[in-house]
Every structure is written in structure tokens, then in C-alpha cells.
PyMOL Python script that loads the backbone (N, CA, C, O; Angstrom):
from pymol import cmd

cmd.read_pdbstr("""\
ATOM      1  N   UNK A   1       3.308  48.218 -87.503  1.00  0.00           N
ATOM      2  CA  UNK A   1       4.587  47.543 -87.584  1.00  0.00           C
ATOM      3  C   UNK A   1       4.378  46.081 -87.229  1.00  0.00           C
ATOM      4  O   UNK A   1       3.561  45.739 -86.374  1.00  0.00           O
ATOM      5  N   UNK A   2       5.228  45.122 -87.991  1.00  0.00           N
ATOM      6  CA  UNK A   2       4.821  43.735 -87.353  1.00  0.00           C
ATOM      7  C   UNK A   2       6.209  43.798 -86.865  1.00  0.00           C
ATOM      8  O   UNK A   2       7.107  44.526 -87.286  1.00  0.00           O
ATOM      9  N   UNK A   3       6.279  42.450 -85.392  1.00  0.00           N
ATOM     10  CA  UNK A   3       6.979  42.129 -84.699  1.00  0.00           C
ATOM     11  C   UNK A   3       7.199  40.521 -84.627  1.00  0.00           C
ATOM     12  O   UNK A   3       6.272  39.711 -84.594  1.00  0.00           O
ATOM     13  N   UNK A   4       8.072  40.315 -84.615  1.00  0.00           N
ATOM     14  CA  UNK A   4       8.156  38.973 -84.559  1.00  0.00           C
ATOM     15  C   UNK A   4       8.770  38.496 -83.358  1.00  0.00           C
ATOM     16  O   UNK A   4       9.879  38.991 -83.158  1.00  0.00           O
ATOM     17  N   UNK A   5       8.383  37.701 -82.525  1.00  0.00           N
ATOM     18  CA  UNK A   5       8.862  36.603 -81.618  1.00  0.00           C
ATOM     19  C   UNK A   5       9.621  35.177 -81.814  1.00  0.00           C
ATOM     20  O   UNK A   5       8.909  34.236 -82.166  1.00  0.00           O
ATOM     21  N   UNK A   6      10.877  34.964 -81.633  1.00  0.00           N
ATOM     22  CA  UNK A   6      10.833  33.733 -81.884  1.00  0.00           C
ATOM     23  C   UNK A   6      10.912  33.058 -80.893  1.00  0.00           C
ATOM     24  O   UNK A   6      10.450  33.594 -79.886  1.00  0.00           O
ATOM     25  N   UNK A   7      11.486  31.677 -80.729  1.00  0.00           N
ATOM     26  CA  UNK A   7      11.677  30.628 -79.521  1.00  0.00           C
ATOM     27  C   UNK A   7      13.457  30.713 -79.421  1.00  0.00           C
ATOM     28  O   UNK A   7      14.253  30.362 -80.293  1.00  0.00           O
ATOM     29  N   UNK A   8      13.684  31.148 -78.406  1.00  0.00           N
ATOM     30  CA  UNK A   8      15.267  30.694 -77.930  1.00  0.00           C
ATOM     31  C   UNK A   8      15.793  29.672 -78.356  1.00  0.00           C
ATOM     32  O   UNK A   8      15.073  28.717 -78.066  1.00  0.00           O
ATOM     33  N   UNK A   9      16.798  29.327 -78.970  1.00  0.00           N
ATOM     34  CA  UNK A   9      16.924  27.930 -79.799  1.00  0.00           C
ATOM     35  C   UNK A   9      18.660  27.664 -78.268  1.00  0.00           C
ATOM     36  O   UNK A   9      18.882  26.551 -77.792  1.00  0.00           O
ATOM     37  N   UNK A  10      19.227  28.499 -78.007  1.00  0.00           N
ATOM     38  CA  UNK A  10      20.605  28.658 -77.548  1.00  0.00           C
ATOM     39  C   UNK A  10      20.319  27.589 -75.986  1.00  0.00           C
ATOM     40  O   UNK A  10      19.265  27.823 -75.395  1.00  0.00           O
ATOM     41  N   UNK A  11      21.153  26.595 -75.451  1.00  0.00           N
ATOM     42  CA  UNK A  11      20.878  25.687 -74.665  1.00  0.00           C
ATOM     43  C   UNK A  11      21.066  26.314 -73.280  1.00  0.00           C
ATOM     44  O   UNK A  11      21.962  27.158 -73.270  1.00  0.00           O
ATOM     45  N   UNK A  12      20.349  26.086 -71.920  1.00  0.00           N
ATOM     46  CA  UNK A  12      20.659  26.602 -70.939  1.00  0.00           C
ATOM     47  C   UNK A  12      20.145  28.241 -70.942  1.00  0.00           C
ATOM     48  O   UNK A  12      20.656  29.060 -70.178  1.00  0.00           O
ATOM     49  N   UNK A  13      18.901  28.648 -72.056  1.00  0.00           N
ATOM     50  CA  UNK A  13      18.485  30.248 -72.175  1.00  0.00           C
ATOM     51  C   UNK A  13      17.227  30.195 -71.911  1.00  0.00           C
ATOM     52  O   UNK A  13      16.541  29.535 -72.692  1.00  0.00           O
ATOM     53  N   UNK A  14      16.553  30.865 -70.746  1.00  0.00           N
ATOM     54  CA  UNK A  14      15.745  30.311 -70.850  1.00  0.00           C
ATOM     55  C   UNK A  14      14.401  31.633 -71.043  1.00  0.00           C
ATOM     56  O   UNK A  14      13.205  31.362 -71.147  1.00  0.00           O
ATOM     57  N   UNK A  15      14.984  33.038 -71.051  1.00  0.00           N
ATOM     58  CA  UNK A  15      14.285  34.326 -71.604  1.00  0.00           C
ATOM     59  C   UNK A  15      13.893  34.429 -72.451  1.00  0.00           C
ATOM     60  O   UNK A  15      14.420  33.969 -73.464  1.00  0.00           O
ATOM     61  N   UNK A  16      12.721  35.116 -72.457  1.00  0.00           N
ATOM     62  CA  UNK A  16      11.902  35.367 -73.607  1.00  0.00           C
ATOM     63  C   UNK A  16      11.920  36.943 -73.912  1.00  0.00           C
ATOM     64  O   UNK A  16      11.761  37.799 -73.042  1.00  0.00           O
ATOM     65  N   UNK A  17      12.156  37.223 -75.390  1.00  0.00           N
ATOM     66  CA  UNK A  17      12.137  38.740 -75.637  1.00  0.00           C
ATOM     67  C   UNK A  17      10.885  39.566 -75.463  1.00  0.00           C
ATOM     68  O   UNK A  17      10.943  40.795 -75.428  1.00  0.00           O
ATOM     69  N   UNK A  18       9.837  38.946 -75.363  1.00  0.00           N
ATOM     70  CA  UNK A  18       8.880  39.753 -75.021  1.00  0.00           C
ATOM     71  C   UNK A  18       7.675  39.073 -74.105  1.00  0.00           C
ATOM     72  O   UNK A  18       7.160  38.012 -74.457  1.00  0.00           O
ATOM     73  N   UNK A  19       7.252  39.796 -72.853  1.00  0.00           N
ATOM     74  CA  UNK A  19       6.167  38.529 -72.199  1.00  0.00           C
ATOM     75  C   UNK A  19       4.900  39.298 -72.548  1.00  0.00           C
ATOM     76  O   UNK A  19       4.767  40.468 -72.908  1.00  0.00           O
ATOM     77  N   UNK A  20       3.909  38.231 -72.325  1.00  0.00           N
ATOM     78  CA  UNK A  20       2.251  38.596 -72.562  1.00  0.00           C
ATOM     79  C   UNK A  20       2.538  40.171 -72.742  1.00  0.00           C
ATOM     80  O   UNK A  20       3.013  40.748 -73.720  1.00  0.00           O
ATOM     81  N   UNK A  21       2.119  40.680 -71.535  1.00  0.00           N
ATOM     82  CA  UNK A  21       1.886  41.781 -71.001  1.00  0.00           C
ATOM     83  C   UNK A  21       2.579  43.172 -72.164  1.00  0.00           C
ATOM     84  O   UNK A  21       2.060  44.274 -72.340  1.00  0.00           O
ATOM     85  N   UNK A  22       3.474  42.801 -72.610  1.00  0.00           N
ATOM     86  CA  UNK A  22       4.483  43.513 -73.776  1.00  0.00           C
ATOM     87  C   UNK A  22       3.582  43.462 -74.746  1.00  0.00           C
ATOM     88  O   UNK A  22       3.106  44.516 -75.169  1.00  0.00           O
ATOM     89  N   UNK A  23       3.174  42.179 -75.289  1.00  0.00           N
ATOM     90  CA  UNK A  23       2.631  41.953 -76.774  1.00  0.00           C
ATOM     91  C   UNK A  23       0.936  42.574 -76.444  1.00  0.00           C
ATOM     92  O   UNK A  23       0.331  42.739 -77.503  1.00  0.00           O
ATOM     93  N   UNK A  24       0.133  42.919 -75.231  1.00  0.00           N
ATOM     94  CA  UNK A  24      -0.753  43.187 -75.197  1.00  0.00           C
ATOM     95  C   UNK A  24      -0.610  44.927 -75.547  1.00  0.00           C
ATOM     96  O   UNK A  24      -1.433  45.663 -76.090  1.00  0.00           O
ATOM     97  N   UNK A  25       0.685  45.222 -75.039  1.00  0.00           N
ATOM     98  CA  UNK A  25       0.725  47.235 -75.222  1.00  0.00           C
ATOM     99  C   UNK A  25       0.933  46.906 -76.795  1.00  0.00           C
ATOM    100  O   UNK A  25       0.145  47.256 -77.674  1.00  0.00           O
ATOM    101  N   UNK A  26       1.861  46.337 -76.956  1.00  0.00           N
ATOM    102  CA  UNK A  26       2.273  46.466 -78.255  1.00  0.00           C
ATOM    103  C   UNK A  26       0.891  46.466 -79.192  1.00  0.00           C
ATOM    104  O   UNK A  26       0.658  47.506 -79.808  1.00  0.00           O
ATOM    105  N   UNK A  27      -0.106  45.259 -79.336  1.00  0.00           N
ATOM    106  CA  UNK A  27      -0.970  45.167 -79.905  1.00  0.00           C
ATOM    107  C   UNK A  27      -1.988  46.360 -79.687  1.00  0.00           C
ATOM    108  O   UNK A  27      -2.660  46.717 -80.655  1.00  0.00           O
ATOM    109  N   UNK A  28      -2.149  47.043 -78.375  1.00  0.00           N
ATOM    110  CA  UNK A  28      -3.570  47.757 -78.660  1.00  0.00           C
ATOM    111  C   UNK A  28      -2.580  49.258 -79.428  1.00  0.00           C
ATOM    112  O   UNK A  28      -3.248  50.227 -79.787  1.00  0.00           O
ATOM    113  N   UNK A  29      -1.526  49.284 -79.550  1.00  0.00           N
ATOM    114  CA  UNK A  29      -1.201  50.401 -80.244  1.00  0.00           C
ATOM    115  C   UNK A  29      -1.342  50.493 -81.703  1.00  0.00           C
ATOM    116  O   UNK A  29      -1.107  51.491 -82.383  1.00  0.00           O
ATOM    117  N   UNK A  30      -1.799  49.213 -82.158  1.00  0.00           N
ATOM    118  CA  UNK A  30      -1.889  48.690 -83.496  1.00  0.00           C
ATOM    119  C   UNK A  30      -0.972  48.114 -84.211  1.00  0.00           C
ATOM    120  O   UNK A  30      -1.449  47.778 -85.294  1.00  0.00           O
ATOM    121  N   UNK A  31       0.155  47.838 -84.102  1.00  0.00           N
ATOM    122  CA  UNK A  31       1.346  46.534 -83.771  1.00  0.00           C
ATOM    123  C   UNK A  31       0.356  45.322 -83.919  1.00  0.00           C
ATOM    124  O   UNK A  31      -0.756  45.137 -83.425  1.00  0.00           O
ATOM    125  N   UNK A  32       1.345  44.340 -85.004  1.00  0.00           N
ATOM    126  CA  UNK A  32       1.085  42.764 -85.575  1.00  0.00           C
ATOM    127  C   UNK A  32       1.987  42.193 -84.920  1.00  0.00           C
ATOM    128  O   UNK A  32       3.061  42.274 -85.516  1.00  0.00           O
ATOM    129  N   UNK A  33       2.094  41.249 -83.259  1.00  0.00           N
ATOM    130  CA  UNK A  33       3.038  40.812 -83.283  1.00  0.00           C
ATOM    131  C   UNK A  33       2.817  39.345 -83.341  1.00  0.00           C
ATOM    132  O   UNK A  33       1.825  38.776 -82.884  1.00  0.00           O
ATOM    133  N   UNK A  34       4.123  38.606 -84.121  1.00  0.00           N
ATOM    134  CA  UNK A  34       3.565  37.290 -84.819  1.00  0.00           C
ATOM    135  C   UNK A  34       4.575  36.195 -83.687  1.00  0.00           C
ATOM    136  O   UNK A  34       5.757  36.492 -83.516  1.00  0.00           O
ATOM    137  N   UNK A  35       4.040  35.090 -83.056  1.00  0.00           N
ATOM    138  CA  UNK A  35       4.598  34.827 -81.831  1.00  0.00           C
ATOM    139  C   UNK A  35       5.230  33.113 -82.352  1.00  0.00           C
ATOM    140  O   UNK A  35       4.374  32.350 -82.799  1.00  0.00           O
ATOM    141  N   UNK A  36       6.417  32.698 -82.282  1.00  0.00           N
ATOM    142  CA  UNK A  36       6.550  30.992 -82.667  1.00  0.00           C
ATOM    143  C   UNK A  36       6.390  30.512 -81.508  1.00  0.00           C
ATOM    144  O   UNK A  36       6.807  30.778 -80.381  1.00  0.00           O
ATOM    145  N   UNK A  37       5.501  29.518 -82.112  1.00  0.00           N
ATOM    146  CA  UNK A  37       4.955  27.895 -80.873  1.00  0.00           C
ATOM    147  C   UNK A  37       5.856  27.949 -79.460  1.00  0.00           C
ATOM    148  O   UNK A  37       7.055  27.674 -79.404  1.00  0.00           O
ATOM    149  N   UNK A  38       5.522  28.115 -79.008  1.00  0.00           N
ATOM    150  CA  UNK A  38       5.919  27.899 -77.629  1.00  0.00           C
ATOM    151  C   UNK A  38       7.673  28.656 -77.239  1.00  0.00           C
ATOM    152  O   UNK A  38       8.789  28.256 -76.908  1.00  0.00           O
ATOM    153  N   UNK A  39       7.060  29.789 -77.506  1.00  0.00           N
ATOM    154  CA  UNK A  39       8.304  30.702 -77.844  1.00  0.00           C
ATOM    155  C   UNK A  39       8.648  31.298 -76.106  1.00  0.00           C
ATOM    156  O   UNK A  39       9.748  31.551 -75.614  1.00  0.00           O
ATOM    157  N   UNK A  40       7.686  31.362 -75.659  1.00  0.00           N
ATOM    158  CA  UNK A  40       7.744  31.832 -74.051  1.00  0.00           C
ATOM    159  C   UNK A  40       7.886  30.215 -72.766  1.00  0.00           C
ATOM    160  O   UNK A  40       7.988  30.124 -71.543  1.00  0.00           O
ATOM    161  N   UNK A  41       7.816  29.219 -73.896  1.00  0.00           N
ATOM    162  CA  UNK A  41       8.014  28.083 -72.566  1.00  0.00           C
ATOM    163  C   UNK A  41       8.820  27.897 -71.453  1.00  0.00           C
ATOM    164  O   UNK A  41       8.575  27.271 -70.422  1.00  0.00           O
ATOM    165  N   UNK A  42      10.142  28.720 -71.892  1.00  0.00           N
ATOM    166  CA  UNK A  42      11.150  28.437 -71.002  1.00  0.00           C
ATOM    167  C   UNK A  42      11.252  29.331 -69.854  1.00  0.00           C
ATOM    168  O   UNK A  42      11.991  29.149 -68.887  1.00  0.00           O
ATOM    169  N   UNK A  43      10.181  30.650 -70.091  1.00  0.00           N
ATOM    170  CA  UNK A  43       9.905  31.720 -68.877  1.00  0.00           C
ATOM    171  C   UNK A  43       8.928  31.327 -68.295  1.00  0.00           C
ATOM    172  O   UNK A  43       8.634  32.162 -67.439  1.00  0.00           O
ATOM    173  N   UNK A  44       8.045  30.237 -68.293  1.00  0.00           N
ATOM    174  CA  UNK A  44       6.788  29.981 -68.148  1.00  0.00           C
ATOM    175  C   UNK A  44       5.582  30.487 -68.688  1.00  0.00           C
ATOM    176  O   UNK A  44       4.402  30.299 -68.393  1.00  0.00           O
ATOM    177  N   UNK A  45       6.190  31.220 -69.609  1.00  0.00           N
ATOM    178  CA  UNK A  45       4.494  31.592 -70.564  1.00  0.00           C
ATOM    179  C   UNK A  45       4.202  30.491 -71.622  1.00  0.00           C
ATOM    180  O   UNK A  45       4.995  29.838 -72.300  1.00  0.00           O
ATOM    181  N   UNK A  46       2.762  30.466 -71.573  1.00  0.00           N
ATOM    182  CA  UNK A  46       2.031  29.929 -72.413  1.00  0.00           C
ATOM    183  C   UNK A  46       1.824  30.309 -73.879  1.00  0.00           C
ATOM    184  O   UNK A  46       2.262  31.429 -74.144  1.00  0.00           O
ATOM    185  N   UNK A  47       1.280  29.670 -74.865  1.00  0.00           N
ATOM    186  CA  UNK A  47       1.050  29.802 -76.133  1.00  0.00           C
ATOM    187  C   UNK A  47      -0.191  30.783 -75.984  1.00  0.00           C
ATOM    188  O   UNK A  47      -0.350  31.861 -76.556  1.00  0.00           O
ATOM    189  N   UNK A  48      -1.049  30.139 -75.059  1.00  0.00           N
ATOM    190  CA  UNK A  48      -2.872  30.822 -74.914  1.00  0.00           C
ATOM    191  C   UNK A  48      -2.444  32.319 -74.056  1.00  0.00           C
ATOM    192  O   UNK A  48      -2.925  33.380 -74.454  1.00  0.00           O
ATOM    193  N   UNK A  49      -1.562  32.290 -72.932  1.00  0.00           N
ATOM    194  CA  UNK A  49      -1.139  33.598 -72.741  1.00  0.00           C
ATOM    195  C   UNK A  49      -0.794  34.423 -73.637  1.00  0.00           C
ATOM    196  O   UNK A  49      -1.169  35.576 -73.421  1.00  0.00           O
ATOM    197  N   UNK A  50       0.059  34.170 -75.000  1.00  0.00           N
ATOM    198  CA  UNK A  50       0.224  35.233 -75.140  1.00  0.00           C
ATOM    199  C   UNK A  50      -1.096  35.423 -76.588  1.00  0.00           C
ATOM    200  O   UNK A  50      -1.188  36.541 -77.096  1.00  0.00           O
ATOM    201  N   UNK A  51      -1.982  34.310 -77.103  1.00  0.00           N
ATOM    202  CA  UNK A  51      -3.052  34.756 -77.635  1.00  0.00           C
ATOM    203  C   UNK A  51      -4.121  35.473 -77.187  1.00  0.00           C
ATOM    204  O   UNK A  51      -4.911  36.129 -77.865  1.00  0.00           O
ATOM    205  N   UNK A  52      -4.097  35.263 -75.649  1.00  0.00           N
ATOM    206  CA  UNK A  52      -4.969  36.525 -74.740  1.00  0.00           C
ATOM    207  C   UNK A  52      -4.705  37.676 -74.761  1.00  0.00           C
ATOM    208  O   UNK A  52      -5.437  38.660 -74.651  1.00  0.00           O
ATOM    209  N   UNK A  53      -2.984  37.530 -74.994  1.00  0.00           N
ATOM    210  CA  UNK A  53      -2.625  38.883 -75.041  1.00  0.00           C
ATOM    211  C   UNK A  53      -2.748  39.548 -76.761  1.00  0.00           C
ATOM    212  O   UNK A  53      -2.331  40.696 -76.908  1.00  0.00           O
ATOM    213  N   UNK A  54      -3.010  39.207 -77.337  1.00  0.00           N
ATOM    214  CA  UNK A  54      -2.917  39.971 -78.663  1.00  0.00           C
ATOM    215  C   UNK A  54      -1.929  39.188 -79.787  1.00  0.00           C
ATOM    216  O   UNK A  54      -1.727  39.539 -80.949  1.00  0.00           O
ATOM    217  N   UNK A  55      -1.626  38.546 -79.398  1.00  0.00           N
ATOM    218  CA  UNK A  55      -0.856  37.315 -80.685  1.00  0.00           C
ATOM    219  C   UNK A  55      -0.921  36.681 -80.828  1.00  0.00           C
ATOM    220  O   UNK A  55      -0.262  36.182 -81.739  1.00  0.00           O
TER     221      UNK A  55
END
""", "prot")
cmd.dss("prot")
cmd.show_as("cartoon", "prot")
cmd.util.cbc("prot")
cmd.orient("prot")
């Protein structure tokens, strides 16, 4: 299944629908999840976090 991530666009939001740790289960189950640029910035995740993790 692919999954998509996007970036919170809504002002004052600053959650992310899925963190690293999510997209890493998701991925070793065999799950595509496809992540936009700096989609976790506002929770404090990184871009390279979540490519460590599998996206």
C-alpha cells in the first residue's frame, strides 16, 4: 500500500500525521510511504529522520 504524508498547511498546527517511528513499522511491513519536504517540521522531526526511518 502506498501512504502519503503531507505538510500541515493550516496556521497555528503544528502535528504531524505520522512520526519516524510510524513510517519505520509501516515500511518494514512492506508499505511505500511517500513523505513532503519538511512535512514533520512543526513536531520537530526532520526530513533525514524520517529517511532513516523508511521514507
Amino acid at each position: 500500500v502506498n501512504i502519503g504524508l503531507p505538510r500541515e498547511v493550516k496556521d497555528n498546527e503544528f502535528r504531524v500525521g505520522l512520526v519516524p517511528a510510524g513510517v519505520h513499522a509501516l515500511s518494514k511491513d512492506g508499505h511505500q510511504v511517500l513523505i513532503e519536504s519538511n512535512a514533520g517540521e512543526g513536531s520537530g522531526f526532520s526530513d533525514e529522520e524520517y529517511q532513516a526511518a523508511g521514507g
